[in-house]
PAZA-565507 format. One record per residue (C-alpha): residue number from 1; residue in three letters; x, y, z. Coordinates in pm, 1 decimal, always signed. Example, Ala and Ser with C-alpha at 12.3 -4.5 7.8 and 13.67 -1.06 7.14 Angstrom:
residues 2
@resi = 1; resn = ala; px = +1230.0; py = -450.0; pz = +780.0
@resi = 2; resn = ser; px = +1367.0; py = -106.0; pz = +714.0
END
This chain:
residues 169
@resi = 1; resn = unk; px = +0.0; py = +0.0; pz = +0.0
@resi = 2; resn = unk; px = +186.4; py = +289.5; pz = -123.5
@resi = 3; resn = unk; px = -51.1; py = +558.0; pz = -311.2
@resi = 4; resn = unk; px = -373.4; py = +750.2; pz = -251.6
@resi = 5; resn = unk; px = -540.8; py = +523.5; pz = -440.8
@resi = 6; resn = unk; px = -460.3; py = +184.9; pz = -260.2
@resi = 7; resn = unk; px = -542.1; py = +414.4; pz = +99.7
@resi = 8; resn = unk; px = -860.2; py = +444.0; pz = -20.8
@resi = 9; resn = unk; px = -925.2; py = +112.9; pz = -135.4
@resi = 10; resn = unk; px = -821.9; py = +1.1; pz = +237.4
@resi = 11; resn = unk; px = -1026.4; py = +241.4; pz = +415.1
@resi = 12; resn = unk; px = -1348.9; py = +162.3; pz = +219.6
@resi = 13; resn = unk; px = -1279.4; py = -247.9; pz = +281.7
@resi = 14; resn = unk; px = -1282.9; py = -118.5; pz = +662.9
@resi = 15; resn = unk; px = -1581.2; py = +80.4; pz = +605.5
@resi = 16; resn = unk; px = -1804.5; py = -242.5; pz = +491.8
@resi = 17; resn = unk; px = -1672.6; py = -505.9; pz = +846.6
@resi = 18; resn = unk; px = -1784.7; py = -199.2; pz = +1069.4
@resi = 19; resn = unk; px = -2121.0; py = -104.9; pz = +921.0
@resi = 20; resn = unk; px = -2204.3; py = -475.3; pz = +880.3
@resi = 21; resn = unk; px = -2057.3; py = -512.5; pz = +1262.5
@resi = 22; resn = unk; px = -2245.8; py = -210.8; pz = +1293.6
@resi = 23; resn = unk; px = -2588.5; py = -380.4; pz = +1138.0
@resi = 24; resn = unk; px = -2565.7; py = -657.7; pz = +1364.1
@resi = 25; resn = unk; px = -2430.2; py = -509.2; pz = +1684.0
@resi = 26; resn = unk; px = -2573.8; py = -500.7; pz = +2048.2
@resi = 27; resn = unk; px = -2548.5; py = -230.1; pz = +2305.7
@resi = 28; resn = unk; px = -2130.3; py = -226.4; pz = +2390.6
@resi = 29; resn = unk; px = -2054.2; py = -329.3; pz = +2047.3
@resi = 30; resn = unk; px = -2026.0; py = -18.7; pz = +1856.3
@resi = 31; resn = unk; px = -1736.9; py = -126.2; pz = +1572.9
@resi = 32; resn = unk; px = -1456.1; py = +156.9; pz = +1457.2
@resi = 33; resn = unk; px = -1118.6; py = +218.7; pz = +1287.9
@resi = 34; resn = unk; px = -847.1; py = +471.5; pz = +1314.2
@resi = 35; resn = unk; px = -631.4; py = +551.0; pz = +1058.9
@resi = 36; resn = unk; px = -295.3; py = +769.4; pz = +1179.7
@resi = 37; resn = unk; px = +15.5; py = +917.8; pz = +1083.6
@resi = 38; resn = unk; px = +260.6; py = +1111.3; pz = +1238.1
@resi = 39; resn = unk; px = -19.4; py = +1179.2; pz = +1508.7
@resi = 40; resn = unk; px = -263.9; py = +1293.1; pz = +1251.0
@resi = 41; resn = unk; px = -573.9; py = +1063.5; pz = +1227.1
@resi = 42; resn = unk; px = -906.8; py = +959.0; pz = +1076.9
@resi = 43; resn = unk; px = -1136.2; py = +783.4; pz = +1244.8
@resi = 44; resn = unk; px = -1475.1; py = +633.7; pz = +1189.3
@resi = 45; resn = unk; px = -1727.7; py = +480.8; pz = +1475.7
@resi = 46; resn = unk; px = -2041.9; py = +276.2; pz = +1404.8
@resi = 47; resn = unk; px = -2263.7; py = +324.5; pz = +1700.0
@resi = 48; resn = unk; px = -2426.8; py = -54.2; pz = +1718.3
@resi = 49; resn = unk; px = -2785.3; py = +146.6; pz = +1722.5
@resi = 50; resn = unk; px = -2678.8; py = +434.8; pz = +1466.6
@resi = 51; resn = unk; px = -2778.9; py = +403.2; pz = +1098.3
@resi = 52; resn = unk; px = -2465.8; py = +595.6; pz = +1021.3
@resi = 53; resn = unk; px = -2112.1; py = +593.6; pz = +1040.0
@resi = 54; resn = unk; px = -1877.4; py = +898.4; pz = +1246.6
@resi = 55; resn = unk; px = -1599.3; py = +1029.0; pz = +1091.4
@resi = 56; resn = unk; px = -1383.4; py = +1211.5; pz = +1249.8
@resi = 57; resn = unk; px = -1080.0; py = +1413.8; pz = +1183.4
@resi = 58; resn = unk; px = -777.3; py = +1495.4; pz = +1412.8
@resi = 59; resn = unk; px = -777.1; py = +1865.5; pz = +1549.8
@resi = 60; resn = unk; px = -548.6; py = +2080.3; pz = +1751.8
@resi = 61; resn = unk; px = -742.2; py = +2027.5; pz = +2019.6
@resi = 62; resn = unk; px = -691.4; py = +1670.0; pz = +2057.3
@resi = 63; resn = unk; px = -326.3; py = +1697.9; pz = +1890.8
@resi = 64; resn = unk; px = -154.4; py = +2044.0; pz = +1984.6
@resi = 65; resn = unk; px = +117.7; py = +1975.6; pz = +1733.8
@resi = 66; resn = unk; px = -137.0; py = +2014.5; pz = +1488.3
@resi = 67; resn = unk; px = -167.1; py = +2361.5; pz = +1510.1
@resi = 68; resn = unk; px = +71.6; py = +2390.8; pz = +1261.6
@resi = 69; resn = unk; px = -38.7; py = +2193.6; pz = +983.2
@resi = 70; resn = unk; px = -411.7; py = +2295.6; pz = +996.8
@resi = 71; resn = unk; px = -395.2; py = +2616.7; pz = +837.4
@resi = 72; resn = unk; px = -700.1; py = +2835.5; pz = +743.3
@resi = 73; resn = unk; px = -647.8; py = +2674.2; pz = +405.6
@resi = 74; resn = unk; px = -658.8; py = +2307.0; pz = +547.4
@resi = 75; resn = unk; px = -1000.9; py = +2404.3; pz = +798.1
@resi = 76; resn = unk; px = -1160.5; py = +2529.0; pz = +457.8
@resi = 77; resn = unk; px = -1061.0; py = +2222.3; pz = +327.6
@resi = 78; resn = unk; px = -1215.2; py = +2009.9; pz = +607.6
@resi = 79; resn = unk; px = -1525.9; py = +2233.3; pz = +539.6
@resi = 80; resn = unk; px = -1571.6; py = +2135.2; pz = +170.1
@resi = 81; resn = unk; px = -1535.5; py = +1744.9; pz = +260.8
@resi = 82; resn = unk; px = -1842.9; py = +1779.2; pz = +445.0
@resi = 83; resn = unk; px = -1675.8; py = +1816.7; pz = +813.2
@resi = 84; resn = unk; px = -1785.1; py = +2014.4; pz = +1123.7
@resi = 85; resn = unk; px = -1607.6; py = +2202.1; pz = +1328.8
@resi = 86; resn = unk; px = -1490.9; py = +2030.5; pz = +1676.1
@resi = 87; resn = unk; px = -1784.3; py = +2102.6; pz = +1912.3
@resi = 88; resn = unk; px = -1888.3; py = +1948.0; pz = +2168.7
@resi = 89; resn = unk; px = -1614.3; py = +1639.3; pz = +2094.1
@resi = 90; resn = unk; px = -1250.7; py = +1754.4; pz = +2009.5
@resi = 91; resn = unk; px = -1208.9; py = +1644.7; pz = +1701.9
@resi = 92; resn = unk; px = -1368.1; py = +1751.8; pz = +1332.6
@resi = 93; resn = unk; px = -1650.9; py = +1543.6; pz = +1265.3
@resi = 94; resn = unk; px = -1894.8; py = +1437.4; pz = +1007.9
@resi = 95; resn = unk; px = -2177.5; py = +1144.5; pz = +989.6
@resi = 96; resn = unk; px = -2189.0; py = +911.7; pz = +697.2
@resi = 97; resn = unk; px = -2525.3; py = +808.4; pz = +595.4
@resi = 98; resn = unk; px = -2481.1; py = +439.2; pz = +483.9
@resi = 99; resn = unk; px = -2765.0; py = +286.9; pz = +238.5
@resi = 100; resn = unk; px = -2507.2; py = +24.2; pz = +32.4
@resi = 101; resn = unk; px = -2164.3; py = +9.8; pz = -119.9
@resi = 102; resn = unk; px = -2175.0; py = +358.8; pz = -244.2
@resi = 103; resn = unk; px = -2165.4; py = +527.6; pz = +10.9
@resi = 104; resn = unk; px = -1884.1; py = +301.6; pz = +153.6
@resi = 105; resn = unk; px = -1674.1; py = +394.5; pz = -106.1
@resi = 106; resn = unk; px = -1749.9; py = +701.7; pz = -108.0
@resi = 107; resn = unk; px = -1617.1; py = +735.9; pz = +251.0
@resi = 108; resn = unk; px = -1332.7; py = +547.3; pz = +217.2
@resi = 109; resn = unk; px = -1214.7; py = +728.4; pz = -49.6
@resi = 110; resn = unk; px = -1302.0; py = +1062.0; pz = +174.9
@resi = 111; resn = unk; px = -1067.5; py = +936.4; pz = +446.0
@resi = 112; resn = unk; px = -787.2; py = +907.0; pz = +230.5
@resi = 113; resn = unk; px = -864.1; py = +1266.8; pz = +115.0
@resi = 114; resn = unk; px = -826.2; py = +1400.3; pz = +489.0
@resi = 115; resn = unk; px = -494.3; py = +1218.2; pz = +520.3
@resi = 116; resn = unk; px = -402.8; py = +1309.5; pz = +143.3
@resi = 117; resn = unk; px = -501.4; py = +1669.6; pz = +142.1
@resi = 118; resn = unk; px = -558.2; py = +1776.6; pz = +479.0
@resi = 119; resn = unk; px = -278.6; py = +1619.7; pz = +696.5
@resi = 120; resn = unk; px = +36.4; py = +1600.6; pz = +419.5
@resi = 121; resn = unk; px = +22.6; py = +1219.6; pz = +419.3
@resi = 122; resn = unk; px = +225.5; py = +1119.6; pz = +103.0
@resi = 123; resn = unk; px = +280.5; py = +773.3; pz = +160.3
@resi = 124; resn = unk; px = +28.1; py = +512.7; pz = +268.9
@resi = 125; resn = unk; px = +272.7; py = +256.7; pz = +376.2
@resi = 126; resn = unk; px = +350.5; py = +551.5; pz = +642.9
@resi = 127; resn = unk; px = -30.8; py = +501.6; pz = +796.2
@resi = 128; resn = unk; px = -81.9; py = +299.5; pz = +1104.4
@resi = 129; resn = unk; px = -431.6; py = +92.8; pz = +1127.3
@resi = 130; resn = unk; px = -627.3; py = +44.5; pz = +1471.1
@resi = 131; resn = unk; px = -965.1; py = -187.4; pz = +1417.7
@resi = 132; resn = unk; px = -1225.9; py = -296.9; pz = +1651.9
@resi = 133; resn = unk; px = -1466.3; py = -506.2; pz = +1477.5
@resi = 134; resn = unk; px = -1644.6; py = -726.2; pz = +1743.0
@resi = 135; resn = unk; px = -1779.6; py = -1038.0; pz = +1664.8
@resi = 136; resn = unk; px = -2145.9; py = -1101.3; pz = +1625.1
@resi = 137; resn = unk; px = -2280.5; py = -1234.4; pz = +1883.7
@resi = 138; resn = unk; px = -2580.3; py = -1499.5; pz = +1893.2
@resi = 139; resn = unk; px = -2890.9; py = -1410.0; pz = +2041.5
@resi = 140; resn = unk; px = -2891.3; py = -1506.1; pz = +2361.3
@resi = 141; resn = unk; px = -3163.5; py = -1457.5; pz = +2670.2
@resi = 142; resn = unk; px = -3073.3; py = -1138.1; pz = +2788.3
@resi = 143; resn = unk; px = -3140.9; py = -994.7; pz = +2407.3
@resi = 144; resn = unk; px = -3472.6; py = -1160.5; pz = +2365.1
@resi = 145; resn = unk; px = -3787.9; py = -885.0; pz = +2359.5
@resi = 146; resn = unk; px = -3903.6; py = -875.7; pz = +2687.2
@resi = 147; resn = unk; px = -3653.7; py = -1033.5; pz = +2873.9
@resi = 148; resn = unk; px = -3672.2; py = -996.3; pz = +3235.8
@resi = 149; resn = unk; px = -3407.1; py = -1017.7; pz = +3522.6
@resi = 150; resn = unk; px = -3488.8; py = -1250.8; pz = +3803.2
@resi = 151; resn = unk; px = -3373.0; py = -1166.8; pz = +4181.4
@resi = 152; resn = unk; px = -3146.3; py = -1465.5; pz = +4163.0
@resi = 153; resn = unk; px = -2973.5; py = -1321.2; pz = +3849.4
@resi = 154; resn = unk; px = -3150.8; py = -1515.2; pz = +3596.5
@resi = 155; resn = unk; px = -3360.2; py = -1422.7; pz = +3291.4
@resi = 156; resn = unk; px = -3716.3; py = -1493.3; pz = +3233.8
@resi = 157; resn = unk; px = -3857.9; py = -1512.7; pz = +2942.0
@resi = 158; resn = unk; px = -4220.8; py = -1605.7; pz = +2840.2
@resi = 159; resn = unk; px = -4236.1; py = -1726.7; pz = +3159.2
@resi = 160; resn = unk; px = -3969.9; py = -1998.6; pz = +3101.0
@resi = 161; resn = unk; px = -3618.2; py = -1953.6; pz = +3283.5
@resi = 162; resn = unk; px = -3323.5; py = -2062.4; pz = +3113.0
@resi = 163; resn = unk; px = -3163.2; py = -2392.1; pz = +3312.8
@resi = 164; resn = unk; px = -2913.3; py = -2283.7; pz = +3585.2
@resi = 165; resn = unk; px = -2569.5; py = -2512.8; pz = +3608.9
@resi = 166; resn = unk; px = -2597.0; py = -2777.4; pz = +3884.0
@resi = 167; resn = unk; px = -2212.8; py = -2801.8; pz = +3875.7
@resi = 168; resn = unk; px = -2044.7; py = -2775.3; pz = +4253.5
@resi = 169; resn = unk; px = -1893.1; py = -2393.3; pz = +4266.0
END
């Protein structure tokens, strides 16, 4: 992975595992990835109950030493990508609305623009990769609708308790 090009291609394959983690997710499971150089970063979170994805973009705030490479001319460029200034969070943010493999894509190749263009990242083999994409989990008792916590620190459901172990402790 050396060019713009092959960035974006491996951002938007990370796109795809989190909003399908993302899709299938329970409450603790939200799925991201950062993408970083030289302190500079991208990042994108899918909340497990979002229907979108959160980009976000390194700041001053959150790294001082980039006071110096975001320029007027870089925050105007942050602006035309779609991003927001940092408020309330510290970081330059934007939500990705996700409907199929366009929009993946699409993002992808908009996180190796903020590297590209906005952070001075000229070489893709320089970019570090963070990933949390938790597994899906099968539906267990606690998930069902209307699943109710029992004083002994069971579940009930429908009126049915799942089996306790009779094992010696």
């Amino acid at each position: 992975m050396h060019g713009r090009a092959d960035l974006a291609a491996f951002a938007t394959s990370l796109f795809g595992p989190i909003d399908g983690a993302r899709s299938l997710g329970r409450p603790g499971d939200s799925a991201y990835f950062v993408l970083e150089s030289g302190g500079a970063y991208v990042q994108a979170l899918a909340r497990w109950d979002g229907s979108n994805i959160r980009m976000e973009a390194a700041s001053e705030t959150s790294v001082p030493a980039l006071a110096e490479v975001l320029t007027p001319e870089k925050r105007q460029r942050l602006s035309e990508l779609g991003f927001q200034a940092p408020g309330p969070g510290p970081n330059y943010w934007r939500d990705v609305e996700v409907g199929g493999s366009g929009e993946l894509l699409a993002a992808g190749a908009l996180a190796a623009t903020v590297l590209w263009d906005v952070f001075d990242v000229g070489d893709a083999a320089a970019v570090e990769v963070k990933v949390n994409i938790p597994p899906a989990r099968p539906l267990g008792f606690r998930d069902e609708p209307g699943a109710a916590p029992t004083p002994g620190g069971g579940y009930v459901i429908g009126g049915l308790r799942p089996p306790r172990s009779q094992g010696k402790s």
